[in-house]
N, C-alpha and C positions, 0 to 999 in steps of 0.2 A: 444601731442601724436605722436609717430613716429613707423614707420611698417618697420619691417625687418623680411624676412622667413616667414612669416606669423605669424607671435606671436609680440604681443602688447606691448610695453613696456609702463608702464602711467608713467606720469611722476607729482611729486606732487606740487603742487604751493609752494613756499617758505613761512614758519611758520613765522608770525611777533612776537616781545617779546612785542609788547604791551597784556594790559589786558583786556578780554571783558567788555567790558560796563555793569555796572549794574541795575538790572531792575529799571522799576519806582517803586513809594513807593504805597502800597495799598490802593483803593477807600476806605475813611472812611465811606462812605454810600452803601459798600456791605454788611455790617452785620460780617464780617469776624474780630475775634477779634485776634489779634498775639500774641503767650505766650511770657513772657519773659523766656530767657534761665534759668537755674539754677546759673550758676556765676555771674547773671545783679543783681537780686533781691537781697538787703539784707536784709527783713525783712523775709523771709522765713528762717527759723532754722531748724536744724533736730527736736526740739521738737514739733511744727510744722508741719512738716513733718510724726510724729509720728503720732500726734491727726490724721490727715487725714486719714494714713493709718489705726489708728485703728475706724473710725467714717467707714470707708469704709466699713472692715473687718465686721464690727456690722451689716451693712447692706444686705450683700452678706448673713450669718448665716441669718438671720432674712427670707430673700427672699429664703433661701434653706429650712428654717423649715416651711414656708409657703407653698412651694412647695410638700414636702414632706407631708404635713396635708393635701392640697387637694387631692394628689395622693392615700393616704388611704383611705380619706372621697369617692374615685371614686371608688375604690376597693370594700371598703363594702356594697355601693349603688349598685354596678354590680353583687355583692353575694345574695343580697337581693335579688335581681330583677330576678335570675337564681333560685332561690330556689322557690319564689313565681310561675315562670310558671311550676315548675318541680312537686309543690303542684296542682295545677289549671290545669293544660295541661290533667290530666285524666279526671276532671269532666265533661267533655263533652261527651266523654267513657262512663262514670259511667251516666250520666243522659239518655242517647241514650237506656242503659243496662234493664232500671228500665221499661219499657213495657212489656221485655222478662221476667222477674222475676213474674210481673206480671199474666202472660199468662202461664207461670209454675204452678203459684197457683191456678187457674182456672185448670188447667187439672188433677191434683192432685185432685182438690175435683171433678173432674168426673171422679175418675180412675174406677168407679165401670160399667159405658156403653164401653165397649172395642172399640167399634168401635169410636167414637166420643174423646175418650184420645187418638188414633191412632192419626187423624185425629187433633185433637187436637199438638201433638208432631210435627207432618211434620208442624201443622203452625209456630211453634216456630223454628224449624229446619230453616225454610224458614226468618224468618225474623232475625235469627242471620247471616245468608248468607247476606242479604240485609246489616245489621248494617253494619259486615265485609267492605263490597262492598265501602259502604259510609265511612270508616276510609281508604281507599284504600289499602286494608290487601288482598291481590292474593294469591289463592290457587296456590304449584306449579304442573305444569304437574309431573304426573310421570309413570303411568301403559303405557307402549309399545313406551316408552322414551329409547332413551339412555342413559344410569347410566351414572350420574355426582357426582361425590365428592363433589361439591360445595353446590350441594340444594340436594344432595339426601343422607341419611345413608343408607347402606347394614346392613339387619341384618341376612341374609344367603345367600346364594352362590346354584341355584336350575339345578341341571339337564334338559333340556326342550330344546322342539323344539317347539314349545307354538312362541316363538321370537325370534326375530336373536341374536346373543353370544352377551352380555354383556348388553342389556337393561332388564329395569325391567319389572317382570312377574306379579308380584303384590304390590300394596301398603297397607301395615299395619295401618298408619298413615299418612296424610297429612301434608303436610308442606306448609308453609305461608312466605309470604314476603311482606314488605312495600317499593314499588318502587323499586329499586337495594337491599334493608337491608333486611338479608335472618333472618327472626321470629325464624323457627324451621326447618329444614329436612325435608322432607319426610321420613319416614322409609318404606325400601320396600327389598324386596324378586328381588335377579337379576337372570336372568339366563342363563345357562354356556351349549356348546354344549353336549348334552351326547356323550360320546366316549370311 
């Protein structure tokens, strides 16, 4: 290497024409077996040839339609199992339900003492609140809310100073939701400044 101006010149060792050395021959006790090329072997033919590729070919089909069979068999298993909880997912619902039914037919056969079928009604009122509560099923706020689109329907539009411009003045209807999953609306009356 020689330095002139500050820039390198490398200079390269002269190429010899001999040939490199070639490797050793491979440990017969590595397990490593070496193919012969295609122009060494003569007993391989393209007939030969054929068979394998088509013995191959049979195999790949066979291992694609097996594939394919479990992949339906997984499918229909995961149809089954989606429809079984979408049968079965109410009856817990439906069994929680059958008290309140109950407790309906009891105050029906006392509809004739008014006060005690009152009294009677607020129990049932009360314990379908509770079922609600226990299916985690939230009433949404709404009366001296600000109207929202999202949980609330407008079913008029009210003159009032009752509450400030654009919340609601009254609820028609409740609305219900499960966690963030909005049930129903509320239906509610908003109201607008008189002017």
């Amino acid at each position: 290497m020689s330095k002139t101006n500050g820039q390198t010149d490398i200079q390269e060792p002269p190429q010899s024409k001999e040939k490199e050395p070639e490797l050793p021959a491979a440990d017969p006790g590595d397990g490593f077996v070496e193919k012969a090329s295609a122009g060494q072997s003569p007993a391989q033919t393209p007939e030969t040839d054929l068979q394998k590729l088509r013995a191959e070919r049979d195999n790949l089909f066979d291992r694609l339609a097996r594939s394919q069979a479990e992949f339906d068999n997984y499918r229909k298993r995961a149809a089954k199992e989606n429809a079984d909880f979408r049968d079965y997912a109410v009856a817990d619902a439906a069994k929680a339900l059958l008290p309140v039914i109950d407790n309906f037919s009891l105050a029906l056969n006392n509809a004739g003492n008014t006060e005690e079928f009152k009294r009677g009604i607020d129990l049932i009122h009360k314990q379908l609140q509770d079922l609600l509560a226990k299916l985690n099923v939230q009433r949404v706020p709404a009366k001296g809310e600000p109207f929202d689109p999202r949980v609330h329907e407008a079913i008029e539009m009210v003159e009032s100073n009752e509450v400030p411009d654009h919340h609601v003045l009254e609820e028609l209807a409740p609305g219900y939701r499960i966690k963030e999953r909005l049930l129903r609306p509320a239906m509610v009356r908003v109201a607008k400044k008189a002017g």
